[in-house]
MIKOLDREN-234280 format. One record per atom (N, C-alpha, C): y, x, z; residue in one letter. Coordinates in steps of 0.2 Angstrom, whole numbers, plus 5000, padded with zeros to 4 digits. Example, Ala and Ser with C-alpha at 12.3 -4.5 7.8 and 13.67 -1.06 7.14 Angstrom:
BEGIN
497250665039a/497850625039a/498450665039a/498950645035s/499550685036s/500050645039s/
This chain:
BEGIN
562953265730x/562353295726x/562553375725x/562253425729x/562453485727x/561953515721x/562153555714x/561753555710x/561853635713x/561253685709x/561053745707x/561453775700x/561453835700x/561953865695x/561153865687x/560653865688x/560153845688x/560053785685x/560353735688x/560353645687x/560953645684x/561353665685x/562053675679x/562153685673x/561753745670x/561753755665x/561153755663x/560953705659x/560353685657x/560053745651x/560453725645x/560053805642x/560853815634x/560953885633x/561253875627x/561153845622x/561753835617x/561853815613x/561753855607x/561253855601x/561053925596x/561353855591x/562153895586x/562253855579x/562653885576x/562553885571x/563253935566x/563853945570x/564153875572x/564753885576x/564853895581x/564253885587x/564453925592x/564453995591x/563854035588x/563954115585x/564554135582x/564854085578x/565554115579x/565954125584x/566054085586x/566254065592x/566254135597x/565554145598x/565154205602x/565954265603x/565754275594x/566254325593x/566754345595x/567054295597x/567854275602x/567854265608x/567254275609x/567454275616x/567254205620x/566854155615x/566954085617x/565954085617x/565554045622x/565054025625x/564753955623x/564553935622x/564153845621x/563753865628x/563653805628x/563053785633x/563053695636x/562353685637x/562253635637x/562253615645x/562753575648x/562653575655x/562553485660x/562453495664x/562053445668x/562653375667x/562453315666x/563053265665x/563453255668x/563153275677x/563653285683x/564153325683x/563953375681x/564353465682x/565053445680x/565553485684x/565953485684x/566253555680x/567053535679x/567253605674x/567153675680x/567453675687x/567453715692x/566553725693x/566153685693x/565553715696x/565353715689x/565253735682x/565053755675x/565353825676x/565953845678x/566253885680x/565853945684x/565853935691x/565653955696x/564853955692x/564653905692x/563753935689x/563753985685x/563954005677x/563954045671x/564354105676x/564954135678x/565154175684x/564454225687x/563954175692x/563454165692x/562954215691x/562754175685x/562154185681x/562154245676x/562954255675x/562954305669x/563354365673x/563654345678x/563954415679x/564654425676x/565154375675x/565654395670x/566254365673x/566654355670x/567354335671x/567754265668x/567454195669x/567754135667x/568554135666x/568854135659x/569554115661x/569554035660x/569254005654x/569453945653x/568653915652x/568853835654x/568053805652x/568153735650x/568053715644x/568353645641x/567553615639x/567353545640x/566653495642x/566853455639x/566353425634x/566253375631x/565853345631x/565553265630x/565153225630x/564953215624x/564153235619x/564253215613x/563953155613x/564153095609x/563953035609x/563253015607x/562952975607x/562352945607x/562352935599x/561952965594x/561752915588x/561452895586x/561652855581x/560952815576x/560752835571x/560052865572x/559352905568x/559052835564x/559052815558x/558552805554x/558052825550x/557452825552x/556852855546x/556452805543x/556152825536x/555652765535x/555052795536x/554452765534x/553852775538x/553552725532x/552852735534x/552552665531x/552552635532x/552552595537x/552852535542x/553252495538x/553752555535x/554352515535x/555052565539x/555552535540x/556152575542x/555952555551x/556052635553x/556352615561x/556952645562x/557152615567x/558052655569x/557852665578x/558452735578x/558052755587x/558752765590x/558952815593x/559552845595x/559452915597x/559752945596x/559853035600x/560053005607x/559853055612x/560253065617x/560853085619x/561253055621x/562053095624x/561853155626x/562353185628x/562153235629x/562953275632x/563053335637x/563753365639x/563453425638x/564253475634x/564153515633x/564753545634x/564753625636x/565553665639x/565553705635x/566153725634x/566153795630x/566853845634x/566453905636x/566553945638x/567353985638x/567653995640x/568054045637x/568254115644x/567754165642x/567754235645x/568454275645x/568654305650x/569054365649x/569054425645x/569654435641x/569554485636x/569254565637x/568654575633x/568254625636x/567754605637x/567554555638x/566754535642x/566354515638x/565854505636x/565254465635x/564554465639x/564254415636x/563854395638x/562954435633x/562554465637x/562054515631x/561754475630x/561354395631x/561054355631x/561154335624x/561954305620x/561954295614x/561954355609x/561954415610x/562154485605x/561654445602x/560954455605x/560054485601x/560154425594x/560554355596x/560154295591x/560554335585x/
């Protein structure tokens, strides 16, 4: 299954600690559950125009949400979810996270 750089990166990640992160040079993003560390690579490359040195992926696990209602309590689950973080060549960014 050939993905797109497109279908790779699904969309970034906006949270306190990726914006840290930001500032050292390090990228969040949400990527496809196939995508591989080389083609999350090659896509962000891509799409931004920049210089990948490192790319570390992780799977977040599924959790359990309880809420009450007037029903009574229901329980659901988040979705899993993969997620890479970036690591740019020194020098580089990305102008997409500057604005947030």
């Amino acid at each position: 299954m050939t993905l797109t750089a497109h279908e790779i990166v699904v969309r970034p990640v906006i949270s306190e600690k990726s914006m840290d992160e930001s500032g050292r040079g390090k990228y969040t993003f949400e990527v496809h559950p196939d995508a591989s560390k080389i083609q999350v690579k090659a896509a962000v490359e891509e799409l931004f125009k920049v210089e990948v040195s490192a790319v570390n992926v992780l799977t977040t696990k599924a959790k359990e949400k309880r809420r009450g209602t007037r029903r009574g309590r229901t329980v659901g689950w988040t979705s899993p979810w993969r997620k890479a973080i970036v690591t740019l060549r020194p020098g580089q960014k990305i102008e997409f996270f500057e604005g947030v």
